[in-house]
N, C-alpha and C positions, 0 to 999 in steps of 0.2 A: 644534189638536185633530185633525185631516184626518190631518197626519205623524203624529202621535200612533199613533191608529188602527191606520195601516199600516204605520209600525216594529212595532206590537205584531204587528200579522199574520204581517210574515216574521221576527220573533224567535221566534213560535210556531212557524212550518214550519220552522225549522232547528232548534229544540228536537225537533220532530216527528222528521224526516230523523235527527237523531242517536240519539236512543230506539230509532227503527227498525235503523238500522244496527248499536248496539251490542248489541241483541236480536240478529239475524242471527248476528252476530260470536259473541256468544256459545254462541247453538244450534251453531253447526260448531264451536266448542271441543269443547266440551261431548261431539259424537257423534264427533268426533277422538279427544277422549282414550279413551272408548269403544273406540273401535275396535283403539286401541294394547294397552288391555287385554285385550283377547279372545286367542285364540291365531292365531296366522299363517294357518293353514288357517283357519279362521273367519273370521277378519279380509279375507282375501284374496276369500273367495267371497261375503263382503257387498260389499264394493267391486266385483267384477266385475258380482254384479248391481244393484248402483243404477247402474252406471257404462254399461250396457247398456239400464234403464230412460231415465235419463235422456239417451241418446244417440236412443231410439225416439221419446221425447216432443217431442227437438229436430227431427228428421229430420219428423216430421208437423207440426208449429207452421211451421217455416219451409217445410217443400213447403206449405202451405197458403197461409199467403201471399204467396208466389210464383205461385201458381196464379191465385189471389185480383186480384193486383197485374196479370199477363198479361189473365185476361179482363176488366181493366177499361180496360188499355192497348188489348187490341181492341175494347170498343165506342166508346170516344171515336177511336177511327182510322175506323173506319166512319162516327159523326156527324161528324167532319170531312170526309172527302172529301164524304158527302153537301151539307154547308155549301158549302166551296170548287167541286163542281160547278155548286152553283146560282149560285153569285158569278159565275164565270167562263160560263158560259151568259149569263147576263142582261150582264156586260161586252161579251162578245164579241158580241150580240145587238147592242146599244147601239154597240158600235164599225162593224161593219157596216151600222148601219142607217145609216151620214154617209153622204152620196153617192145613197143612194135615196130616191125620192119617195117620197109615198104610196101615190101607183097603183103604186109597184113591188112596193110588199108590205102585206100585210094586218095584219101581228102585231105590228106595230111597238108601241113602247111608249110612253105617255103620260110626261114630264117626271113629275108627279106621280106614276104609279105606279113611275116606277124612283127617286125619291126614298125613297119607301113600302120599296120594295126593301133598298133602302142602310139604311134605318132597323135596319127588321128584322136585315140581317145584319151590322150592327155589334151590334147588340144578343146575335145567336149567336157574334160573334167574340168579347166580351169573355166568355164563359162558357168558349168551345171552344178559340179560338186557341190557335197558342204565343206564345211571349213574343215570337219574332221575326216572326210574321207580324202581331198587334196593333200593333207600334213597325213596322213599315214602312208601313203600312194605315193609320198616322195620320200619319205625313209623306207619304204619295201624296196625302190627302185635302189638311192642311195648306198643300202645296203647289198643288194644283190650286185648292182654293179665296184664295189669296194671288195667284194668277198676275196679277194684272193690275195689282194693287200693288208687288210685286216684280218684279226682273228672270228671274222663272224664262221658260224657253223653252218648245217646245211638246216639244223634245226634252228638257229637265230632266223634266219631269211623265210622258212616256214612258219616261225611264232609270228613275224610281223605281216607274213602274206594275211594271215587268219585276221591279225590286228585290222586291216584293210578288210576285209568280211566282215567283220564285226562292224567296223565304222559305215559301210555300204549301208549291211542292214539297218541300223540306226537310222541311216536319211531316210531309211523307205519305210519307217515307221514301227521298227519291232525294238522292244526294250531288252532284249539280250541280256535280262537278269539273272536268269538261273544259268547262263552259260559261263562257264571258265574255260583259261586257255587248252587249248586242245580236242576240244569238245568239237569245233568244225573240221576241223584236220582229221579227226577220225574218222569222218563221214566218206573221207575218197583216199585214207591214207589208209590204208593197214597196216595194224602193230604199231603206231606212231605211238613213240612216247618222247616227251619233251626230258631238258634234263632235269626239270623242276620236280620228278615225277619219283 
């Protein structure tokens, strides 16, 4: 009964789709052959101006959504960097804070609250992200939370954090051509060397 239903459905919207098209087809016969009858002067100066009309109607439809498509491209580039600075402030906060007591700093973060953290910005990653910074964003995690099951290293879990900076950057518009792996990791790692190296 269910197939039923919904063959009958899309035999109706091709019946549909065909009506429509041969209506179409037939209106431009129809104002064709019109046109052949008319005299060449006539004929000639209705075709330049519908031909004029409808090049003005194209020219505003498509600048519009071009227009349209851009400033929508720049606000999701604005709410990501803002995304991706917070992410990276609160890592790099969290990577500096190894090595310092408590008496060395005040701001430090609660376990809990950078859990809290990571909530929230996986939750603005899957709205915001690109497709490449989601898929490395969940093998960094994948992998760091696996670590102790698997043979990942402390350098595997560092190559793929970088892979996740590298893909960051990418959405916010830098071609990361001349950089290979390890090149960001030295920037807050000292003496990091990967094993490739």
């Amino acid at each position: 009964m269910r197939f039923m239903k919904k063959f009958f459905n899309v035999l109706m919207a091709f019946i549909l789709l065909g009506a429509i098209g041969w209506g179409v087809f037939w209106l431009l016969r129809l104002f064709w052959e019109s046109l052949i009858s008319l005299q060449s002067d006539l004929a000639s100066a209705i075709i330049a101006a519908s031909t004029t009309v409808i090049v003005a109607v194209l020219t505003i439809v498509v600048g519009r959504y071009y227009e349209r498509k851009k400033e929508i491209e720049t606000q999701q580039h604005a709410r990501k960097i803002e995304i991706y600075e917070a992410f990276l402030e609160k890592w790099f906060g969290k990577l500096f804070e190894i090595g310092q007591s408590k008496s060395e700093s005040k701001d430090l973060l609660s376990d809990t609250e950078f859990l809290q953290f990571l909530a929230e910005f996986t939750r603005k990653l899957i709205l915001w992200g690109s497709d490449d910074v989601v898929k490395s964003y969940s093998e960094f995690r994948r992998k760091s939370l696996n670590a102790a099951q698997t043979s990942s290293t402390s350098v595997d879990i560092l190559l793929q954090f970088e892979q996740l900076l590298f893909a960051i950057r990418k959405d916010i518009g830098h071609a990361n051509q001349s950089l290979k792996p390890g090149d960001l990791l030295t920037l807050f790692l000292n003496d990091f060397q990967s094993d490739s190296e």
